[in-house]
C-alpha positions in Angstrom: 79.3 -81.2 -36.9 82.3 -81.2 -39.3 84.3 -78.9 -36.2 83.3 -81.4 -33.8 84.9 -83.8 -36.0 88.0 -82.1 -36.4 88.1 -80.7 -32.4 88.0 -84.8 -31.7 90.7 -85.6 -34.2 89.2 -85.8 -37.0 88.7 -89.3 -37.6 85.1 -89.6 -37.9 83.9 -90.3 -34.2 80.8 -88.1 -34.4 79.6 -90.0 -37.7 80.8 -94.0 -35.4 78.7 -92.4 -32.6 76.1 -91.0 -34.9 75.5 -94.8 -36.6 75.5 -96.2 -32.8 73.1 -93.9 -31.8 71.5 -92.2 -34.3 67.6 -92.3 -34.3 66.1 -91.7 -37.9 62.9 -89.9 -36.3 65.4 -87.6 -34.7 68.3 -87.0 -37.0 70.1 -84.0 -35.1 69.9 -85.3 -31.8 73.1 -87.1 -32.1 74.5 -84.3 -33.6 74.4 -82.1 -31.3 75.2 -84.4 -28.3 79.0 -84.3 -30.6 79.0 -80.7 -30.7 78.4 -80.2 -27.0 80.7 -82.5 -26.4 84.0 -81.4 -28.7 83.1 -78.0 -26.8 83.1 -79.1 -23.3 86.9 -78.8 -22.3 86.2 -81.3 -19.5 84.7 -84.1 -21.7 87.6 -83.5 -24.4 89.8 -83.5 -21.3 88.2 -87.0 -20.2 88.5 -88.3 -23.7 92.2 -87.5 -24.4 93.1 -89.3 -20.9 90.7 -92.3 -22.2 92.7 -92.7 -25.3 96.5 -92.1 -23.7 95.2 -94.9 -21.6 94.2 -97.3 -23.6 97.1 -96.2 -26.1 99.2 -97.1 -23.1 97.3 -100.7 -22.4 97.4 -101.5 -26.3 101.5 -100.8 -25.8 102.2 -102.7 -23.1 99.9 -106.0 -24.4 101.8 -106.1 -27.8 105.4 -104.9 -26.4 106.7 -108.7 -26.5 104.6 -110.4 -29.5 106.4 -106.7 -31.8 109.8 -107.8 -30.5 109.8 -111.1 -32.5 108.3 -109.4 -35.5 110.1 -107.9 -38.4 112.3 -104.8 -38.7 109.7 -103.5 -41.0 106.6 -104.1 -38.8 108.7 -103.2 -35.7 109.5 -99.6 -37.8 105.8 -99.2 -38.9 104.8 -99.6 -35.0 107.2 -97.1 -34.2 106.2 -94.5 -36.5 102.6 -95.2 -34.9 103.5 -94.8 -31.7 106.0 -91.2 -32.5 102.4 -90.2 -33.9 100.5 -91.3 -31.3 102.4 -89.5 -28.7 104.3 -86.3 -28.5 106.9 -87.9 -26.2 106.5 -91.5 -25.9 108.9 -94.4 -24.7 110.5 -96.0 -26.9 112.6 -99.4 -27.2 115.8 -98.4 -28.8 117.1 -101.5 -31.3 120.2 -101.5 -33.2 119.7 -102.7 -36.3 120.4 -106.5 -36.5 123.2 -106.4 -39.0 125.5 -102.8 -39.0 128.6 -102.7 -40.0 130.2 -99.4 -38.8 132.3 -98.2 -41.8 136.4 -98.4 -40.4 138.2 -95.5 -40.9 142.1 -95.6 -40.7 143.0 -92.3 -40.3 140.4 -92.0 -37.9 140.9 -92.0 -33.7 140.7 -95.0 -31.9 137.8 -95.4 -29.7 137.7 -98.2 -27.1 134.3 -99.2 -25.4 132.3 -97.7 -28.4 128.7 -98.9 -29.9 130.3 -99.8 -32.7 133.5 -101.5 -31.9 135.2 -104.2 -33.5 136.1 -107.6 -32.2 139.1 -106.0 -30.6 136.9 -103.8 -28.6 137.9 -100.7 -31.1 136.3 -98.3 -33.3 138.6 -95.9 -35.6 136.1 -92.6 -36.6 137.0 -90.0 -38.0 134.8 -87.0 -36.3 133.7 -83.9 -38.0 134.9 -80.9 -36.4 131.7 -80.2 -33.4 131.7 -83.6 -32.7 135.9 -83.5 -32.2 135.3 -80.1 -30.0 133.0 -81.7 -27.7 134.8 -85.4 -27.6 137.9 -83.2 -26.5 135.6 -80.8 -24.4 134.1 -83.5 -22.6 136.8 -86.0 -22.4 
């Protein structure tokens, strides 16, 4: 039972389904319908797509009401969602505040994410990113 358990995740769906269906005159009944079913690749199969979907429905519901929340909450959401995903999409946000750190002795970049009010950014690049700004033009 404990393998069924981990096979599904491990977050205690055999023991959810086993107080939902459980019958006391029958204890192992429900039991074993969880290990036949962490070992049937097709239910695992059907259960995975189950929860990308509804992963995927839960995203797209709360997408707007996150975007007025708090950098914080918005950061914890995002770690949920790297976890909950091995590639997922992801809204990128710039921090509402940055301040890119000016460097005078740097090279002067124009149409740069971090640009002044003059439309400039002076960086200073470490040597691979140099090679490949000059590499790449």
């Amino acid at each position: 039972m404990r393998e069924a358990d981990v096979k599904m995740g491990n977050y205690g769906f055999t023991y959810a389904y086993g107080k939902r269906y459980g019958e006391e005159n029958r204890p192992d009944e429900y039991k074993i319908d969880c290990i036949l079913f962490a070992n049937d690749e097709h239910c695992a199969a059907m259960l995975n797509r189950y929860a990308e979907d509804k992963f995927h429905e839960l995203d797209d519901k709360y997408h707007v009401y996150l975007a007025s929340k708090s950098e914080s909450c918005r950061s914890q959401y995002d770690e949920i969602k790297r976890d909950g995903e091995c590639v997922s999409s992801h809204n990128f946000r710039l921090p509402e505040d940055y301040r890119a750190k000016r460097d005078d002795n740097g090279r002067t970049f124009t149409k740069h994410l971090f640009a002044d009010t003059d439309g400039n950014a002076r960086i200073s690049l470490n040597g691979l990113f140099l090679y490949l700004y000059i590499s790449c033009g």
